[in-house]
C-alpha positions as CSV (number, residue, x, y, z in Angstrom):
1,X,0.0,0.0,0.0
2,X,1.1,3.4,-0.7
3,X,0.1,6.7,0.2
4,X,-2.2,8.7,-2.0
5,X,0.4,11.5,-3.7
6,X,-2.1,12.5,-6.8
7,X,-3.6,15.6,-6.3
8,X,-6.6,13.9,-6.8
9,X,-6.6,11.8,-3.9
10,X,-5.7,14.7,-1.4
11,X,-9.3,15.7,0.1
12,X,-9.3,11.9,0.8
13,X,-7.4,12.1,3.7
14,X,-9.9,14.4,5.5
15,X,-12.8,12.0,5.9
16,X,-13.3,11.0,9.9
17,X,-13.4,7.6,11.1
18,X,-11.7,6.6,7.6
19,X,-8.6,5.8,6.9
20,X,-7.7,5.2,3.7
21,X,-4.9,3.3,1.9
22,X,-4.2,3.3,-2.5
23,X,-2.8,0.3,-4.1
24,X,-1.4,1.8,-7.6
25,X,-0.3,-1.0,-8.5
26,X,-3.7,-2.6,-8.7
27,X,-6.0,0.1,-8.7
28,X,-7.5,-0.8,-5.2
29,X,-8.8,1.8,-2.9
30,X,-9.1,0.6,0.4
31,X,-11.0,2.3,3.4
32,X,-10.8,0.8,6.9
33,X,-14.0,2.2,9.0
34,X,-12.3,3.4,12.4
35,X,-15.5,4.9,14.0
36,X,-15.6,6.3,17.2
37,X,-17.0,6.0,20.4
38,X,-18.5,2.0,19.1
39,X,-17.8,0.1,16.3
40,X,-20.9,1.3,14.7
41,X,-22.7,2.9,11.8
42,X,-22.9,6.5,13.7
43,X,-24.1,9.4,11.3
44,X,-20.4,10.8,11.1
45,X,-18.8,7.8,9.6
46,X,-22.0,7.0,7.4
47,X,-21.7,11.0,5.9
48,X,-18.0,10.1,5.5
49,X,-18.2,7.1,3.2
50,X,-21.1,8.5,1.3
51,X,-18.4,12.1,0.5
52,X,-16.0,9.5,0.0
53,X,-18.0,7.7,-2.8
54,X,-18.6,10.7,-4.3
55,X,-15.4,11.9,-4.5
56,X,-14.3,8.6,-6.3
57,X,-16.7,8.8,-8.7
58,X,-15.7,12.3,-9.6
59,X,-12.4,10.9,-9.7
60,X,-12.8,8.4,-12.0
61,X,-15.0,10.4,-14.3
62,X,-11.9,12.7,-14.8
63,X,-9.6,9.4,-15.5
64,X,-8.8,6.8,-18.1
65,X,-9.0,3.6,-16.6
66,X,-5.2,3.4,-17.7
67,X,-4.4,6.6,-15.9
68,X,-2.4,6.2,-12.4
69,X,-5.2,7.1,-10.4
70,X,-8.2,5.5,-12.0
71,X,-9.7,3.4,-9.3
72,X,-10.9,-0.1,-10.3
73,X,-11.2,-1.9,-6.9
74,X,-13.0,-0.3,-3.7
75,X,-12.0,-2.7,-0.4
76,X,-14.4,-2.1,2.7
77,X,-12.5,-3.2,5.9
78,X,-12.5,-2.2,9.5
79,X,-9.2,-0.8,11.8
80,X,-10.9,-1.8,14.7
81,X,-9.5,-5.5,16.0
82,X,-11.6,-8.3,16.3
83,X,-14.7,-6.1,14.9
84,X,-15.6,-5.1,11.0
85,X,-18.8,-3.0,12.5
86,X,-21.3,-3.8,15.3
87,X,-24.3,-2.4,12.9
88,X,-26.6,0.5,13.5
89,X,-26.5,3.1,16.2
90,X,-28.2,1.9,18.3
91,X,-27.6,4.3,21.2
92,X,-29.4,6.6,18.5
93,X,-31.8,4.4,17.9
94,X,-32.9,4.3,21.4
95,X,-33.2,7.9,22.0
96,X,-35.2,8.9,18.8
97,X,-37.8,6.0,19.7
98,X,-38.4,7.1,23.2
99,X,-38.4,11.0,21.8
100,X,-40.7,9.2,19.1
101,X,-38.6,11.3,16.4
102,X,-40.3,9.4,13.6
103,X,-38.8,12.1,11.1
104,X,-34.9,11.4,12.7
105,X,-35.0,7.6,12.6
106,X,-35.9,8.0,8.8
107,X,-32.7,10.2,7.9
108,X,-30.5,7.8,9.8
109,X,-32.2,5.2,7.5
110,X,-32.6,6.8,4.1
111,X,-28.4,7.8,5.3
112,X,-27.3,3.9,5.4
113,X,-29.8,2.9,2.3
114,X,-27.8,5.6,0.0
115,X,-24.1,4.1,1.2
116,X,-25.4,1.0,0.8
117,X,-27.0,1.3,-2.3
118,X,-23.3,3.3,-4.5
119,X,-21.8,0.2,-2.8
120,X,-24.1,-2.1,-4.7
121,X,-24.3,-0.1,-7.8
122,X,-21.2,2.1,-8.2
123,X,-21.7,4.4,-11.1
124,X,-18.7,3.4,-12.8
125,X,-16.9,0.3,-13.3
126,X,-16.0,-0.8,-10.1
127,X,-15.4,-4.1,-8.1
128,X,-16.6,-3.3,-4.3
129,X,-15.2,-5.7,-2.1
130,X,-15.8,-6.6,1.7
131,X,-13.2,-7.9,4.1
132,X,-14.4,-9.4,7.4
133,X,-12.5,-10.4,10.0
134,X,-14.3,-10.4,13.3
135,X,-17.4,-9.1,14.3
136,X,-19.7,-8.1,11.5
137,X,-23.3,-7.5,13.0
138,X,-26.9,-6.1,12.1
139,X,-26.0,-3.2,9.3
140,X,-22.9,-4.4,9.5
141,X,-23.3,-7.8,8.1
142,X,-25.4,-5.4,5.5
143,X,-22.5,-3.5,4.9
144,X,-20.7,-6.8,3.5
145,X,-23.1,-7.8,1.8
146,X,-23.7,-5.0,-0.5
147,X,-19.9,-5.4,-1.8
148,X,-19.8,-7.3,-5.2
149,X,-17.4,-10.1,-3.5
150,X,-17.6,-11.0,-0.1
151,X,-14.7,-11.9,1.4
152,X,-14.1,-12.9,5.1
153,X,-11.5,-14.7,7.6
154,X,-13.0,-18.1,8.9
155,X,-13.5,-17.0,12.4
156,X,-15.2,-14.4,11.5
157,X,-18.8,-14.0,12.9
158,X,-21.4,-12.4,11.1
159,X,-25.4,-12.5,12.2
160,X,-28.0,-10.3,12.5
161,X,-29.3,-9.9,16.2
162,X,-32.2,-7.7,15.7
163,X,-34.9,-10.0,16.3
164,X,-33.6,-10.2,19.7
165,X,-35.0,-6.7,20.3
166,X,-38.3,-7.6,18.3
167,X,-37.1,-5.4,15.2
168,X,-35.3,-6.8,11.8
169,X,-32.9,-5.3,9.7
170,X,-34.0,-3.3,7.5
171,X,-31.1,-1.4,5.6
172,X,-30.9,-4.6,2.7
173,X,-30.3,-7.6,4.4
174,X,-33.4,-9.1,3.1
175,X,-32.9,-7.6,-0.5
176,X,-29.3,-8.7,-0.2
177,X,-29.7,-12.4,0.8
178,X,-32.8,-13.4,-1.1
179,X,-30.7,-12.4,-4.4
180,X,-27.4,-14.8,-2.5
181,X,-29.6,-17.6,-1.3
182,X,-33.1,-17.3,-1.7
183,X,-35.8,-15.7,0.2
184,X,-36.5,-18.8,2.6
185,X,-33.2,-19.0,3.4
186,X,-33.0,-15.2,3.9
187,X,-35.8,-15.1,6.0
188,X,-34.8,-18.1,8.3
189,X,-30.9,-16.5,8.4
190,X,-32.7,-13.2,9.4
191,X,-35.5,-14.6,12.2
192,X,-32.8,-16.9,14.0
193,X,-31.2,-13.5,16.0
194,X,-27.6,-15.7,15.7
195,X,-24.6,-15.4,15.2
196,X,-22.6,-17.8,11.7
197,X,-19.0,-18.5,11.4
198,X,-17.4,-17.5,8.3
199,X,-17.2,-20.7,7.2
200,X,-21.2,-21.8,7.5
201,X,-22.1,-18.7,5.4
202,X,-19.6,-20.0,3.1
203,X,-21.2,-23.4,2.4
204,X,-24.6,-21.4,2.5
205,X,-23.3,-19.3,-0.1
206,X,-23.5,-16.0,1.2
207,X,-19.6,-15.5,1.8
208,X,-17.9,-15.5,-1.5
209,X,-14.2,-16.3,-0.7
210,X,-13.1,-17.5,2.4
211,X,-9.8,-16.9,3.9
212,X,-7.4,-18.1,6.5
213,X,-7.1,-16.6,9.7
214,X,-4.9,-13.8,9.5
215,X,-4.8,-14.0,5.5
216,X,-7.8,-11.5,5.4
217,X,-5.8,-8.9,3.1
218,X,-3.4,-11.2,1.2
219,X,-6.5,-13.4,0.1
220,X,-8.0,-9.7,-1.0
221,X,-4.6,-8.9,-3.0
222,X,-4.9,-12.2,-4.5
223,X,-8.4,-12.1,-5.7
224,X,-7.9,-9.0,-7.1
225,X,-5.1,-10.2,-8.9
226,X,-7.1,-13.0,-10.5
227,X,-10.1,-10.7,-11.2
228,X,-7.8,-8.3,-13.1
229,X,-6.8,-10.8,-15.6
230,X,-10.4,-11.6,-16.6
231,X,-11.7,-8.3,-15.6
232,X,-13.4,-7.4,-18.5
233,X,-15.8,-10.7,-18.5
234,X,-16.2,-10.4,-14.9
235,X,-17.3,-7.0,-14.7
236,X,-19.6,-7.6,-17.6
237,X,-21.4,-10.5,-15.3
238,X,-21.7,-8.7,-12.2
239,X,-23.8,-6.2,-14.9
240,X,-25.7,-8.8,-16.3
241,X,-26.3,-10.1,-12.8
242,X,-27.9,-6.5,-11.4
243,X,-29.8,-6.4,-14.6
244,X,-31.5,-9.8,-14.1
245,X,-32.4,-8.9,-10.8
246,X,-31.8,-5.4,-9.8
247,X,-31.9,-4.2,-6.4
248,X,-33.2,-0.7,-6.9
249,X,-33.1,2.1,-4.2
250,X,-37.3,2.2,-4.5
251,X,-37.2,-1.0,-2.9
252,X,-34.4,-0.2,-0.2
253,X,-36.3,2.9,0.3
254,X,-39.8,0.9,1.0
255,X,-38.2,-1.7,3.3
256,X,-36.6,0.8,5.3
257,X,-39.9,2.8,5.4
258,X,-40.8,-0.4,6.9
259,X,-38.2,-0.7,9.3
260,X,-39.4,3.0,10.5
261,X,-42.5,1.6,11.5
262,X,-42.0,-1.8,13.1
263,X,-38.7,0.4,15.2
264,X,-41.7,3.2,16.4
265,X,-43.5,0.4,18.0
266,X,-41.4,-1.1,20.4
267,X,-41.8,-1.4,23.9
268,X,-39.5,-0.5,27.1
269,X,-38.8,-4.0,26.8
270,X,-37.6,-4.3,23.8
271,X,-35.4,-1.1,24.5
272,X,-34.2,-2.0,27.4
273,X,-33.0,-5.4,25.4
274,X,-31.4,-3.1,23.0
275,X,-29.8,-1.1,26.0
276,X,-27.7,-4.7,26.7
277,X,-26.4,-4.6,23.2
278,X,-25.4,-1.2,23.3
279,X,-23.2,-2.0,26.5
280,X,-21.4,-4.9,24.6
281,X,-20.5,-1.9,22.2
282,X,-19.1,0.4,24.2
283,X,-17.2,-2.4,26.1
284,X,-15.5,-3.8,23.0
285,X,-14.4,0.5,22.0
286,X,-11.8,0.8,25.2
287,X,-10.1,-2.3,24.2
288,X,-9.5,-1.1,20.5
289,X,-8.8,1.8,21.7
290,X,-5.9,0.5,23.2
291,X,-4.4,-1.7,20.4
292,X,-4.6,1.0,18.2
293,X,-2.4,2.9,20.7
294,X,-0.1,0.2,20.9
């Protein structure tokens, strides 16, 4: 990895809970989510990735794809050890339901369905890629999934916990999986509240490539290697594959709509559940914290 030194690159460096990395050599941004005080999807690090999308697209526009800076691969990781993201904010969450800010839990959705959905359909031809190791929960297990190729270390876990709180994810998990595995599958993956090894989402088909412990980025560098050779086919499928059956941001927008209802109508109980998962979030913070010290 090398620093980004074209101009073009420069403003890329001021995003928050971002740091970002340039392969030349491949054409492979990468962006590590560093967000701060939890490992979540707070409305600072969601703003951030959405400029930074922006600012590649731009980019490219301005670049041949044989020009130094053209960008053909964006990598999704996490700086945070042990954790790729926790999911939503749910500390946010809490406080707009009990304030029953109806119009504020709707921006915080319609703010993760527009990341999500440049992620699934960048404008220009680009591979998104996902790299989980550790923790990848509720929006973030999302997150991965709206990357072309999913790629994650075997001990990884990755689940989506929101029944446990009587809600369900609603920022594309279900529009995600149903296209991976089918809607049954989706919906029994989605109702179960647990947590999958790497590995078992492999043989279910909703990881892609699955890597070694501690071979997370290498296994990234090699893929893209192999996807470079053959890029030009490969591209052309994942096109054909969103025209066969598009995800399009009317339906991202309706399920979240969704979402914004079932999330207005839950009870103290149900908060105070979620309360318990945003203490396992703000335990895990102090111990990054730390390592990234180090």
């Amino acid at each position: 990895m090398n620093s980004l030194t074209n101009t073009n690159f420069n403003s890329f460096y001021s995003y928050s809970q971002l740091e970002i990395e340039y392969c030349e050599q491949q054409g492979a941004l990468w962006y590590y989510m560093n967000p701060q005080p939890r490992p979540c999807f707070n409305a600072e690090l969601l703003n951030s990735i959405h400029l930074l999308q922006n600012s590649v697209t731009e980019s490219n526009a301005q670049a041949s794809p044989c020009h130094d800076s053209h960008i053909a691969y964006m990598v999704l990781a996490s700086r945070v050890p042990d954790v790729f993201n926790l999911g939503g904010d749910l500390n946010l969450f809490q406080s707009l339901i009990k304030n029953k800010d109806r119009d504020g839990l709707h921006a915080y959705a319609r703010a993760c369905i527009d990341v999500l959905y440049h992620n699934i359909c960048p404008q220009l031809p680009i591979t998104t890629i996902s790299l989980v190791q550790g923790s990848a929960l509720g929006g973030g297990f999302e997150a991965a999934l709206s990357s072309s190729i999913l790629i994650a270390e075997r001990s990884a876990e990755l689940g989506l916990p929101e029944i446990l709180f009587n809600l369900f994810p609603g920022m594309g998990a279900y529009s995600l999986l149903a296209r991976r595995i089918g809607p049954r599958l989706a919906e029994r993956l989605i109702t179960s509240g647990k947590l999958y090894r790497a590995d078992e989402l492999y043989e279910m088909g909703v990881v892609d490539v699955l890597a070694e412990d501690g071979c997370g980025h290498e296994t990234v560098k090699k893929y893209i290697r192999q996807h470079r050779r053959n890029c030009n086919g490969l591209q052309a499928i994942e096109r054909v594959r969103q025209f066969y059956d598009p995800i399009t941001y009317e339906e991202l927008a309706g399920i979240a709509d969704i979402w914004v209802d079932a999330a207005c109508h839950l009870s103290d109980r149900n908060l105070r559940m979620m309360n318990k998962l945003v203490s396992a979030q703000n335990q895990l913070q102090p111990q990054a914290a730390e390592a990234c010290a180090a």
